[in-house]
N, C-alpha and C positions, 0 to 999 in steps of 0.2 A: 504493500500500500504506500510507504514511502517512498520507494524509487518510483511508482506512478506519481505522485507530487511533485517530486523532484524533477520526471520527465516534462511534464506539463508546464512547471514553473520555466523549465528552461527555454520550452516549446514558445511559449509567452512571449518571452523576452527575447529571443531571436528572431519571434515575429513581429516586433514595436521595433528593434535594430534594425530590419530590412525594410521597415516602413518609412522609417529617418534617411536613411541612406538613399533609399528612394526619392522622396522627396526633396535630398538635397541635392539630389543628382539632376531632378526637374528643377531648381531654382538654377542653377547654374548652365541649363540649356540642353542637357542630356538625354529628352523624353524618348526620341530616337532609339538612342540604346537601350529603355528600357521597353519598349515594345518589341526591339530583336531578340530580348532577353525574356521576354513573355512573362518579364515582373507587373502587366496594368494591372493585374489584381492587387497589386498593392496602393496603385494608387486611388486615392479617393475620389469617387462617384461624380462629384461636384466638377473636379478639374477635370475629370475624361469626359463631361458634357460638355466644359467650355470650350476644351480645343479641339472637339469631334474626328479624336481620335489623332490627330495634327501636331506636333509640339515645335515653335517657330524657332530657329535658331536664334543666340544669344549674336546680333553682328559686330558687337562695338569691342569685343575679344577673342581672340582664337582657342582652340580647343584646349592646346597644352596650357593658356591661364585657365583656363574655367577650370580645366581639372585641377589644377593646384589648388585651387580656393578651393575647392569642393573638399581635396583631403582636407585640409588645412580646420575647413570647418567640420569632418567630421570626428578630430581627435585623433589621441596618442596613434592606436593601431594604422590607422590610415598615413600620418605623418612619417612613421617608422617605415612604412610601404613606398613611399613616395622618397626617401631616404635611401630605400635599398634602389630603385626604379634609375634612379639619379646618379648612381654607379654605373649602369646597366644601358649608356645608348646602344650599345650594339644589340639590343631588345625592342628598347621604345624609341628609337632614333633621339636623334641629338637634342631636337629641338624640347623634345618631353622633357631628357635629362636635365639642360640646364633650366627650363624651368623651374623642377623640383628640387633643386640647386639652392633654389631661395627659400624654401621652406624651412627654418629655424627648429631644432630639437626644442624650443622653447614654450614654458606650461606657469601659469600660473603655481608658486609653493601653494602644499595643503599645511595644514595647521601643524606646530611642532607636538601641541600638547597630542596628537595622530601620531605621530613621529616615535615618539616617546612612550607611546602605549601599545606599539609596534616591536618596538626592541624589549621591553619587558614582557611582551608574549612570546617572542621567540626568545630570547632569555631564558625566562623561566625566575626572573630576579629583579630586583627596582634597580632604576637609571640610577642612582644612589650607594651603588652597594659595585657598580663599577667604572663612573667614572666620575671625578673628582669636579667636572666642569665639562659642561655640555653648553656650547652656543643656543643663544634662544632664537636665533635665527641661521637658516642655509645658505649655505656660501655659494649652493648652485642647485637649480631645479631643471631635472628634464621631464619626459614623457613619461619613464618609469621610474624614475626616484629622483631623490634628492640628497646632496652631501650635507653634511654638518663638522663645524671642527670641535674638537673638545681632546681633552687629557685626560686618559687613566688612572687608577688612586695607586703606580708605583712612579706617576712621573713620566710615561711615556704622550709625544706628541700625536696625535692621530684624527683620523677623517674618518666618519664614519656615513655611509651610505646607506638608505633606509629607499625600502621600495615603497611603493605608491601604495595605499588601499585601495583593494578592489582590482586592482590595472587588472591582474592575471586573469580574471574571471570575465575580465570585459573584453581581452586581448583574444582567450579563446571562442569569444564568440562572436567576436570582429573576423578569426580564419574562418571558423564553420560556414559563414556565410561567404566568404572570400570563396573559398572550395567550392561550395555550389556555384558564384557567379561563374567562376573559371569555365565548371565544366557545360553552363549557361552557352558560354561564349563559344564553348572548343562544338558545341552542337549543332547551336543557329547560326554561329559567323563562322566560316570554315575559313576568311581569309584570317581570322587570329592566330590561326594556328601556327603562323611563322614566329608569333611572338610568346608562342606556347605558355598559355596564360597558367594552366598547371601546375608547369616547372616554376614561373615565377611565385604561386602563391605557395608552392612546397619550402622554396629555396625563403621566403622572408617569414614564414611559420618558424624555420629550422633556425636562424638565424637570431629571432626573436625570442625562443621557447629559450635559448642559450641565453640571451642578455637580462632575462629573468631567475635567470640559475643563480645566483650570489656564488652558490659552491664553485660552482663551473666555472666563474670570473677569478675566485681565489686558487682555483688547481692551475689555471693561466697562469696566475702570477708567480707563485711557486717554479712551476716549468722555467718563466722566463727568469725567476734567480737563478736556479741552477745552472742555465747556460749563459748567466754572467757574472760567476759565483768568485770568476778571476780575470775580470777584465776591470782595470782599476777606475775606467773613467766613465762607466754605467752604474747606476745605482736602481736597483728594483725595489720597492717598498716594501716590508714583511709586514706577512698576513698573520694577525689576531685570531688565530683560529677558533679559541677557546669561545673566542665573542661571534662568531662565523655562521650564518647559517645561509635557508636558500632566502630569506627575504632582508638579512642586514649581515654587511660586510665591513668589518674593520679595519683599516691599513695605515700603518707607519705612517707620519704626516712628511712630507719632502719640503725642507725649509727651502727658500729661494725665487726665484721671478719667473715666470712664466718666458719661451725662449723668444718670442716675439716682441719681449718688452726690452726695446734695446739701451731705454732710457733706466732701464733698472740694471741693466749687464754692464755699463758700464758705470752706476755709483757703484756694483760689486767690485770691478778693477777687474773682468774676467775678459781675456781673449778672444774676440767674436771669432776669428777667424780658425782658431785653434775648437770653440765649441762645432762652430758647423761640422768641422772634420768629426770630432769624435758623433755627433748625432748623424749622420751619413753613413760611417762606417760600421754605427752600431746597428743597421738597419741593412744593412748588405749583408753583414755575419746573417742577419736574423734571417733574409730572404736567402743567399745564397751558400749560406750553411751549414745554420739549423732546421730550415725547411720549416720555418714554426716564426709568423709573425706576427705583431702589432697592427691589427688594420684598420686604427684611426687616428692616426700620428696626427692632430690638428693641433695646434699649440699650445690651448689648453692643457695636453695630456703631456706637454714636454717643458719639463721644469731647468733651470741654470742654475745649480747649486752652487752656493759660495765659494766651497770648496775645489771648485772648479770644474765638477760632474754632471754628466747629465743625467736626470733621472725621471723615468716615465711613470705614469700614474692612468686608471682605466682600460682594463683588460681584458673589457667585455665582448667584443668585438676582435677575432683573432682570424689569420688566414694559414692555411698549410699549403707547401711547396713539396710535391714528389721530386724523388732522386732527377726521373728526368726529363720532367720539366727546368728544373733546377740546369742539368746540362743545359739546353735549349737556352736557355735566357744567358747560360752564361756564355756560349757561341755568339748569341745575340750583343750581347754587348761587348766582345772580344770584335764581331767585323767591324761595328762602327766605329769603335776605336781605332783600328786600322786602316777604314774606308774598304771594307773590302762588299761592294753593296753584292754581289751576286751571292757570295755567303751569306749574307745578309737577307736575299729575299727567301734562299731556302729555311732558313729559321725560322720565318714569319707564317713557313707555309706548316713546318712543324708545329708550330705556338698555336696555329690555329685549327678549329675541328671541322672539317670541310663536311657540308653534307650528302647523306647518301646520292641523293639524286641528281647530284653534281659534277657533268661534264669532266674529267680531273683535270687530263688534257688543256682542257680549254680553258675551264681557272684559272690553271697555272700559270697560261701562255697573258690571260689578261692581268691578271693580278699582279705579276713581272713587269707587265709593262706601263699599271698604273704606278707604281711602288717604284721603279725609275724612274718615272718623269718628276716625281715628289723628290726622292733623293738627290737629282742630278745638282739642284743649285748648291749640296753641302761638299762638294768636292773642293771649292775652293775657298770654303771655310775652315774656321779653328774650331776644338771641339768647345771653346770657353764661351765665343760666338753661338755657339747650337744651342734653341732655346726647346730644351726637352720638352717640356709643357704643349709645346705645341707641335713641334714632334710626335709625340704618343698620340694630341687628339687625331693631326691626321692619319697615323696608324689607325687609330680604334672610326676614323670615319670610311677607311676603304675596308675596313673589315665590313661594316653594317650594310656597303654597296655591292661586295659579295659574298654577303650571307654566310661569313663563316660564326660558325658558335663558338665565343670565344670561352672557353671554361670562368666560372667564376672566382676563382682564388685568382688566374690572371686577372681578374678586371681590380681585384683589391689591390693588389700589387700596385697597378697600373695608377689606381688612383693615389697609394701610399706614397710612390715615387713621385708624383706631381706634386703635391703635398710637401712633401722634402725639397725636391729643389726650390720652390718659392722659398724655405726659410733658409735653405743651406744662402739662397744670393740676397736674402733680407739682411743675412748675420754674414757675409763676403758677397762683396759685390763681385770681386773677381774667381769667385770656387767654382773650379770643374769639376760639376756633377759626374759625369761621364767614365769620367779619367778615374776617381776615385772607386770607381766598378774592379777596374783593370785586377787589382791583386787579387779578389777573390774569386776572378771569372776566370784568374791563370791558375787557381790554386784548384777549381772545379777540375779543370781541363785537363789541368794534370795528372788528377788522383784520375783520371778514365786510362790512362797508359798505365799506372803503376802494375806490377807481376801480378800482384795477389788480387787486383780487381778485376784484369783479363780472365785470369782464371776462373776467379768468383762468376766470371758473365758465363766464359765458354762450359760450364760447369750445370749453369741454369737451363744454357741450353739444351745442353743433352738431357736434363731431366725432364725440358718438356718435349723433347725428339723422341724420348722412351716412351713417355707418357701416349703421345699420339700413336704409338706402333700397338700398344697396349689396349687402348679404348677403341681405334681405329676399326678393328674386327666386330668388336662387341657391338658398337653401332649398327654397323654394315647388316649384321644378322639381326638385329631391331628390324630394321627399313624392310630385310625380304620377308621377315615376318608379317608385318604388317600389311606387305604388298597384296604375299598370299592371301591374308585375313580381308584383303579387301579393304582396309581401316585404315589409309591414304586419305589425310584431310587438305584441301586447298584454301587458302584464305587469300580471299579478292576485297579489292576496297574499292570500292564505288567514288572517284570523285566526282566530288559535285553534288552525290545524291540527296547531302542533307539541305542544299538548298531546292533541290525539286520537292522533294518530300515539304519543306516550308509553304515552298509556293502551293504545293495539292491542299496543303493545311489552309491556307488562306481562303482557296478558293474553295472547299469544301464549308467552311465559316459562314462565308457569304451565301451560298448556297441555302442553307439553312436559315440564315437571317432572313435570307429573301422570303423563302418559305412560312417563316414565323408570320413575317409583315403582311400575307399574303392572306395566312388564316386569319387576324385578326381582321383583316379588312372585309372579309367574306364574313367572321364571326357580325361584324358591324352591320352590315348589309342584311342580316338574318332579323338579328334584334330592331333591325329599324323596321321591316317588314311586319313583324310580330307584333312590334308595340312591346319588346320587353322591358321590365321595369318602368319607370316614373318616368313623364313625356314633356316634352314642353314645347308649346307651339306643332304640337303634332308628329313630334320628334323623338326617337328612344334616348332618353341623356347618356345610359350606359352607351348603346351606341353610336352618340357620338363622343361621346370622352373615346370608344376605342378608336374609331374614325382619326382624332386627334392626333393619339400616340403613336399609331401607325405611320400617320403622315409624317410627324418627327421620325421617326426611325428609320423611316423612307429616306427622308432628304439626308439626315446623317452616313446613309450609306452608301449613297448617290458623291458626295461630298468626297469620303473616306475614298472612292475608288478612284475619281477625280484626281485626287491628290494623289493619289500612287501612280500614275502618271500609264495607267493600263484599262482602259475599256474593252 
């Protein structure tokens, strides 16, 4: 009986979220999409009479603002969405990304005495009993929590992160309904499927469920001490475990100025040109040799210690680099460095995941030749000259004109390193981004020659050489079995069919509308012959009120096909 309440309750309130959503979708000029999405049931009765069925576009903005407002005013989950979207033009092309670009993690703070009654539920123990001084206000509010600074009762300094009430329950039911729109989309719009709405609402589900994990943020941070447990000029923050849970996170507080504040690095007396170096190199270790990074180095999250260190903070958001991928990027930045573009364009064809249905040949043959004409004017430049930032965008713009899938940890990368060089030439006007690659991309490249790696490869091979000799048969005798059995299945895919199928729907609707209109008119005609019901003027009222309703329904339809631009 109580998981029946519990379902219903949720049912409820999934059903009020799709109604919101809805109609913020129609304020913002969206009504289109939602009739390809066969949401008009949700919208209300009053506005599908006024626009008879029509919803006029908004002109005085184009599609990628309207949609930003529209996340914007629907809250955290949608902001977060449009956050990840905005990494992603080789998804939603360029012009969406940087719209969603402007979209601020920014939220009004909830109440500390919330705050505060948060950490003592997860606790288990009053704010009193462990920490000596707790800020009566946040140092910083996002979508999903907010920091505070305060000191422990042995004396240590620390920040402590407190997740939002409620976010988690409102966040899953901002996916459920993401999930259904997708698969909304991937049914009635068959051209979405190039931008596989799916994968995107799987991949900022996956992405999200993580920046909710406190635990998951503090095992990040951990990992990244240990791989800089002897590097003297990074500092990781240690996690309060004790204080730890999945909804509050305790961390070391990193004294110092943020690394964008140049007016604070130098009252410190510290070295801009020597910080950039170590922030650069510590982020190439991380990309090109832990395979385990940072992926939102915004300045906020990169402190200039006194001491001279840099130290990172926020490690909820992390990206992983396979072995080799890891090669490929480091090839990749080994040609440029050299200018060697033809090496250079087969790496881009490696980095990138070409689709099945895709010519290879002919790809290749264009994509070589747009990727020279873009390269040709850096031949007689310096690499100090080369402004990566716009480099990478035109990379990641001829990826999205031929439709390769670029994985996503590359695009984190991609955005991380753009991110960096803005502050490596904020803090050295003169640092080569580039050039600082060089050692770790020689030291990848190397370790692929070393004895014990050939080995370790030629070694792999053979085990999947065996492997295939092995399974090879067992297969084989699957297939003639099932030959004989007759139990050979073929799976055909219909393109296009789900928009025939749409159109029969339409036209079967209509059909029936007509039909409906058609009885009540005849019903009308009956009753007035009859004299059913109360008369006026010699008239049946019932029918003509139905006389009435029909004619409305008449013109509405007449109207509605009009406007579809098909008689």
């Amino acid at each position: 009986m109580l998981l029946n309440l519990l379902g219903i309750r949720r049912t409820y309130r999934n059903v009020n979220r799709v109604r919101q959503i809805v109609n913020v979708l129609l304020k913002h000029g969206f009504g289109n999409l939602i009739d390809q999405l066969h949401l008009n049931r949700f919208v209300p009765f009053r506005k599908r009479l006024r626009s008879f069925g029509q919803w006029p576009p908004l002109k005085s903005l184009n599609s990628a603002e309207r949609l930003r407002m529209a996340f914007a005013e629907l809250g955290p989950s949608f902001i977060k969405l449009a956050q990840l979207l905005a990494t992603r033009p080789d998804l939603v092309t360029k012009q969406f990304a940087d719209e969603f670009k402007k979209l601020q993690d920014s939220v009004p703070p909830f109440s500390t005495t919330a705050a505060k009654a948060i950490i003592e539920a997860e606790t288990k123990t009053s704010v009193g009993t462990i920490f000596a001084y707790l800020d009566d206000e946040p140092i910083a509010a996002a979508s999903i929590a907010q920091v505070y600074r305060g000191r422990l009762l042995d004396g240590s300094e620390v920040i402590i992160k407190v997740q939002r009430p409620g976010i988690e329950e409102q966040i899953e039911t901002d996916i459920n309904i993401l999930t259904s729109v997708a698969q909304l989309m991937e049914r009635h719009i068959p051209e979405s499927a190039f931008f596989n709405p799916s994968g995107i609402v799987d991949e900022f589900a996956r992405t999200v469920r993580k920046e909710l994990d406190f635990m998951e943020e503090a095992r990040n941070c951990i990992r990244f001490g240990k791989n800089f447990e002897k590097h003297p000029d990074v500092h990781i923050p240690k996690v309060f475990n004790i204080y730890t849970t999945d909804k509050i996170l305790v961390l070391e507080l990193i004294p110092g100025v943020r690394i964008d504040d140049i007016d604070g690095i130098i009252s410190l007396g510290l070295d801009r040109k020597r910080l950039a170096k170590i922030g650069v190199d510590a982020y190439f270790k991380q990309v090109l040799e832990d395979g385990f990074f940072h992926a939102d180095p915004h300045a906020g999250n990169i402190f200039a210690m006194p001491d001279g260190r840099i130290g990172f903070m926020d490690f909820g958001i992390v990206g992983r680099v396979t072995a080799e991928m890891r090669e490929t990027m480091a090839n990749t930045f080994l040609a440029l460095i050299h200018k060697d573009f033809d090496r250079l364009i087969e790496q881009y064809v490696e980095l990138g995941l070409v689709p099945e249905h895709i010519d290879f040949d002919v790809f290749r043959r264009e994509f070589r030749a747009d990727l020279a004409d873009f390269l040709e004017p850096l031949y007689g430049m310096t690499l100090k000259d080369l402004n990566f930032a716009e480099y990478m965008d035109t990379v990641t713009r001829l990826a999205i004109k031929h439709k390769l899938k670029v994985p996503s940890d590359l695009i984190l990368v991609n955005k991380a390193m753009l991110i960096l060089e803005n502050l490596g030439r904020e803090l050295d006007p003169e640092f080569d981004f580039i050039a600082a690659a060089e050692p770790y991309a020689t030291k990848i490249i190397g370790e692929r020659v070393r004895p014990a790696r050939i080995f370790e490869r030629a070694q792999k091979n053979v085990m999947e050489i065996s492997d295939f000799f092995v399974l090879f048969p067992k297969q084989m005798k699957q297939i003639i079995r099932k030959v004989l059995k007759d139990d050979i299945h073929v799976k055909m895919t219909h393109i296009g069919m789900e928009k025939l199928i749409g159109d029969m729907d339409r036209s079967s609707n209509r059909i029936s509308f007509s039909m409906i209109i058609s009885a009540i008119l005849l019903s009308s005609a009956i009753m007035h012959g009859m004299g059913v019901g109360p008369t006026w003027n010699g008239m049946s009222v019932l029918g003509f009120a139905s006389f009435g309703f029909a004619f409305i329904m008449g013109i509405w339809l007449i109207i509605s096909i009009i406007r579809s631009g098909r008689l």
